[in-house]
N, C-alpha and C positions, 0 to 999 in steps of 0.2 A: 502511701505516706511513709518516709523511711524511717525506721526506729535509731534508736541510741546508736546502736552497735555499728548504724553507717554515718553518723557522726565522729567515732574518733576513729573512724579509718580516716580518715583526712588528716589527723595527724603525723602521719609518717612520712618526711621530708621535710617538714612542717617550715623548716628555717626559710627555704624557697618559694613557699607556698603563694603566699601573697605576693611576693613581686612575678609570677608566675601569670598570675589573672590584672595587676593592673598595668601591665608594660604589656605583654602581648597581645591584647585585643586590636590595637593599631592594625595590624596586617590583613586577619579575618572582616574586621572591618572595610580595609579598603578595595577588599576582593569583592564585597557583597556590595558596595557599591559599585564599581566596576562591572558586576554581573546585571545586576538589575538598571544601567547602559546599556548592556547588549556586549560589553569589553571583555565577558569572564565568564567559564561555563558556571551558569544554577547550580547545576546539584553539588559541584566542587565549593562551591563560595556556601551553600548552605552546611554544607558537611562540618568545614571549617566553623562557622558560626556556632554550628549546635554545640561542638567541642568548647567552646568556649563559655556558653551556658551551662554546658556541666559542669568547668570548676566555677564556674561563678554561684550556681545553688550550694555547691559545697562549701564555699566561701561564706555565705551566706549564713548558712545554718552554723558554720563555726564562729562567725561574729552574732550570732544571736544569744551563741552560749558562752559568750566572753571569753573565746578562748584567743582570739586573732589578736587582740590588744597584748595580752599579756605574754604571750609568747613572741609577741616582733611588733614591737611598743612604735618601731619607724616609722610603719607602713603607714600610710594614708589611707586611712579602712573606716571612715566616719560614714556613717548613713546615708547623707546626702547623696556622695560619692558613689555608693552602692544601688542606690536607689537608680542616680542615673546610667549607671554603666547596665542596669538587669532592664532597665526603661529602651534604650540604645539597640541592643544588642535580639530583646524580643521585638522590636519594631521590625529591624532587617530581614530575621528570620520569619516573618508571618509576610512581608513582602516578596522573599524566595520563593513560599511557600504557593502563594498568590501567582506569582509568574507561572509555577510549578503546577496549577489546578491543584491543589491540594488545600483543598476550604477548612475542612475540618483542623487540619495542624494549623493556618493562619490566624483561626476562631483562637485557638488554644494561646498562641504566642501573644495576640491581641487583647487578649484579657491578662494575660501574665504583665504584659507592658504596663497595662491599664493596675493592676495590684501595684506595681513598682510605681505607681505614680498618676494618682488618678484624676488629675487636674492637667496631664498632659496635654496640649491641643495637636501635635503632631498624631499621637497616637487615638486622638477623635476622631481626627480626619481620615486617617487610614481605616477605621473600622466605617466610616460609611463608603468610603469604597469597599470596604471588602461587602459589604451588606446590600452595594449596587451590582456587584461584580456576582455574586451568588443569588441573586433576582427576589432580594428581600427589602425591595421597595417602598414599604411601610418606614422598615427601623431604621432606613437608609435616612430619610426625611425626619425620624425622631431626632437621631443621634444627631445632623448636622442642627437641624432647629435648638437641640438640646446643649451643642456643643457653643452656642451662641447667648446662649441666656438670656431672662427677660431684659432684651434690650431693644430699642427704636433706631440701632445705628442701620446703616443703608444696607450696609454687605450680609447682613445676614438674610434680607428677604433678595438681595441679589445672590448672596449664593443656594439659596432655596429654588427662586426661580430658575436658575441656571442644573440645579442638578435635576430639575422637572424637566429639562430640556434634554438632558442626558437617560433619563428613564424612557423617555419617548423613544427613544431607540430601540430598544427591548420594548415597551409594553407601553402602548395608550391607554390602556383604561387604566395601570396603574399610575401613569401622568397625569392622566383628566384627575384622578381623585387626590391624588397631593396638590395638583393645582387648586383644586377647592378649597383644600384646607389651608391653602398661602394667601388664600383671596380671603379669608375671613381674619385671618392674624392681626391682632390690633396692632397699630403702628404702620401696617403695611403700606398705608397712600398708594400713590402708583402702582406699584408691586401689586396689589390687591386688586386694580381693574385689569393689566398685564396679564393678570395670573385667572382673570374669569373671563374674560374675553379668547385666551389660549384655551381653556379648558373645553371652551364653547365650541369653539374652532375643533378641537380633535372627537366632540361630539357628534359633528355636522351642521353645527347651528352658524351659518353665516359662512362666505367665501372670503378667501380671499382677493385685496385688491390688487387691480392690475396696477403696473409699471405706470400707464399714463393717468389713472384715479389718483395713485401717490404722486406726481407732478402737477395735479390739478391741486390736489391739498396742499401741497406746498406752497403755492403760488399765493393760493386763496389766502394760507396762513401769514404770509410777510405781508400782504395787502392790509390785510386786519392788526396787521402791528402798527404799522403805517398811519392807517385812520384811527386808531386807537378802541380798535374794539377787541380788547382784550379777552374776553371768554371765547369770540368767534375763534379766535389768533389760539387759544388754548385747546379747541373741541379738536381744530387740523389737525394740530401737530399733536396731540394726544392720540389720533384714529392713526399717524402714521408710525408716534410707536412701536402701537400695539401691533402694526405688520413688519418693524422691526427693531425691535426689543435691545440688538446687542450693538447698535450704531449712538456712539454717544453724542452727536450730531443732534438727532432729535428727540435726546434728554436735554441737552443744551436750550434747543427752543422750547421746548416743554415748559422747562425750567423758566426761561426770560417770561414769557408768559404768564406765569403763575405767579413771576416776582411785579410785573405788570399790575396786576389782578389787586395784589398785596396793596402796592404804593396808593391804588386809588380810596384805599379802604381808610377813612384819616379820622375814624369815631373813636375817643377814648374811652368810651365804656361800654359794656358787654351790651347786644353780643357782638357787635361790629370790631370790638377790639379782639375779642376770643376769636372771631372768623377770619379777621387780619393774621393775628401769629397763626392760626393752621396752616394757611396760604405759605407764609413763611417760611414752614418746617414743610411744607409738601415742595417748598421751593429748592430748599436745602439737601434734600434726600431727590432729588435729579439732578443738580450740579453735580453732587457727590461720586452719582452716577457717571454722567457726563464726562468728570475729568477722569476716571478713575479707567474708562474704557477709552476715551481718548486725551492725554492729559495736555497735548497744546495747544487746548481751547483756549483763547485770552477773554471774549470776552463771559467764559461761565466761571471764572476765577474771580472775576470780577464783582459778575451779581452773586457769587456766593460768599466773598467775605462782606460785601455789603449787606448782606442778608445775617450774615453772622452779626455785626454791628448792630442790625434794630432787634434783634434778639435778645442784645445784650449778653455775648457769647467772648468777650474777649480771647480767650485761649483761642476760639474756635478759628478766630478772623484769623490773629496771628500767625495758624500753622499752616491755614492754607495760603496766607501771602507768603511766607517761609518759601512754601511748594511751589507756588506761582513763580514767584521767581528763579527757583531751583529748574524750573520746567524752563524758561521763557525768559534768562536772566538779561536777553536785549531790550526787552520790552521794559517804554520808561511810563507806562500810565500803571505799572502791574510794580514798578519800584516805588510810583509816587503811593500807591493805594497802599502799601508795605507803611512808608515810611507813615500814614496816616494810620496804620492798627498800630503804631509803636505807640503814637502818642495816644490811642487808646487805651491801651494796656499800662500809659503812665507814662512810657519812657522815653521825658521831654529831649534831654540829650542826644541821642542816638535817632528821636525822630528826628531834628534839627537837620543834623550833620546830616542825615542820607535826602532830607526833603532839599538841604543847598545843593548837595550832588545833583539832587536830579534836573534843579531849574539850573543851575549850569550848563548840563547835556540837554535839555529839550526846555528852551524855557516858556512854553505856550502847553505843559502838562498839568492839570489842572489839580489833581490830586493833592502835589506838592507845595504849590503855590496857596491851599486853603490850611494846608497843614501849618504853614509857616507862617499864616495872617492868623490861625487859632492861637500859636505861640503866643504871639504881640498881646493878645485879649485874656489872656491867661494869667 
């Protein structure tokens, strides 16, 4: 810890001081990006960086003692400011560090980051790589789980399942046991049979399927849409998942299935209406999926804002028709279904105007044409 006496060493030049640390961190910067490309030697690009962390603690400790304001009142030297430039600057460095095998200095920049700013999610993420990267697979799975918070959104049990998929590399048995612990995580749905069905599998419990058992599922699973027996339709293409996980194809039917499942459930009082919405939200966290590994699916945009509609999720609808059409903006049953979350969301006008657009360009879109007969009844 340094005393007094390396605090007003900093004073001498003093006038220069600060614009010294907030103008040239640009360059150090664009080396150590550059290096960790492959564009720029490591140990130059971290050299530079450390150097810059030097005056930046020193900078620090003199605006902690009120000394930076009052001697150079100009400077832009407010908290914030500091906070992100020490946040910036230790990330890079524990990433050199990282390239560098040098764990121990990475630990150190990573927590320093993390003081400058502990609600960072850049600097979350970096520490569960560094924590997969140094074979501490436990804190790996803390940290991203942690860095997630008690939440039910999709990406956090997909990127749990996804860095199980990455620990499998390095170590199965510490896979199989975060996979346990993703299979019990409330909220999980899918994710949670995904994640015990995987874990089984690096157990030894069960093969897997060949090429032609997944073409027989598949077959069997569109048959069962077809005749409408929707839990068969949902068992297939749920077993073909589970043998492959990162195809948004069959999160997509998964999905259509499960929203199948939903529609037929028409009891308003519990429990058929509580079993209804679960279907719902197991529905909505596979589209999610779905688009999200492949986003020009047209029609899981589809069951997924309508699915956001019987939830009662207006925002929800909105931003993935927003997406939908940002993804797919030829597609006019994916503009008509847009111009119907407006008039969900209220916004008679603007549904109007895009629902005429679209029976002008395709006038047999059905979307549009219900949005504009709702108008008239309105």
């Amino acid at each position: 810890m340094p005393d007094i006496l390396d605090l007003f060493s900093t004073l001498e030049g003093w006038e220069d001081f600060p614009e010294q640390l907030l103008t040239s961190p640009d360059e150090p910067i664009r080396k150590a990006r550059l290096a960790l490309n492959g564009q720029y030697d490591l140990k130059d690009a971290l050299t530079a960086i450390s150097e810059q962390l030097r005056i930046f603690r020193q900078t620090w400790r003199a605006f902690k003692f009120d000394i930076v304001q009052p001697l150079n009142p100009s400077s832009d030297t407010s908290p914030e400011k500091f906070k992100r430039m020490g946040t910036e600057l230790n990330q890079l460095a524990a990433l050199l560090c990282m390239r560098l095998d040098d764990p121990g200095t990475a630990r150190y920049h990573l927590m320093s980051a993390l003081a400058c700013d502990p609600d960072n999610a850049d600097t979350a993420f970096y520490l569960v790589e560094f924590y997969e990267q140094a074979g501490e697979f436990k804190a790996a799975f803390d940290q991203l789980d942690k860095t997630f918070g008690d939440t039910n959104r999709f990406d956090r049990y997909f990127q749990l399942f996804r860095l199980c998929g990455s620990i499998q590399e390095k170590s199965t048995s510490a896979a199989a046991s975060c996979l346990e612990r993703l299979a019990v995580l409330p909220g999980a749905r899918q994710y949670g049979k995904l994640a015990q069905h995987a874990a089984g599998m690096l157990k030894g419990i069960g093969q897997p399927l060949p090429e032609q058992a997944q073409a027989s599922l598949l077959q069997q699973g569109m048959e069962s849409i077809h005749t409408q027996d929707f839990d068969q339709a949902y068992a297939c293409f749920s077993a073909l998942l589970d043998e492959n996980p990162m195809k948004g194809y069959f999160w997509y039917l998964t999905g259509e299935a499960l929203s199948s499942i939903a529609l037929t459930m028409t009891g308003s009082t519990p429990p058929e209406k509580d079993l209804r919405r679960q279907r719902l939200l197991d529905t909505v966290q596979a589209l999610q999926t779905a688009v999200y590994l492949e986003p020009a699916i047209p029609g899981a945009y589809e069951v997924l804002i309508q699915c956001h509609m019987q939830l009662r999720d207006a925002g929800a609808a909105l931003l993935y028709a927003q997406v939908a059409i940002k993804e797919l903006p030829e597609n006019t049953t994916l503009q008509g279904l847009y111009a119907r979350t407006l008039l969900f969301n209220g916004d008679r006008q603007e549904a109007e105007a895009l629902a005429q657009q679209v029976q002008a360009a395709d006038p047999g879109e059905t979307y549009s044409a219900t949005t504009l007969e709702a108008l008239l009844t309105r």
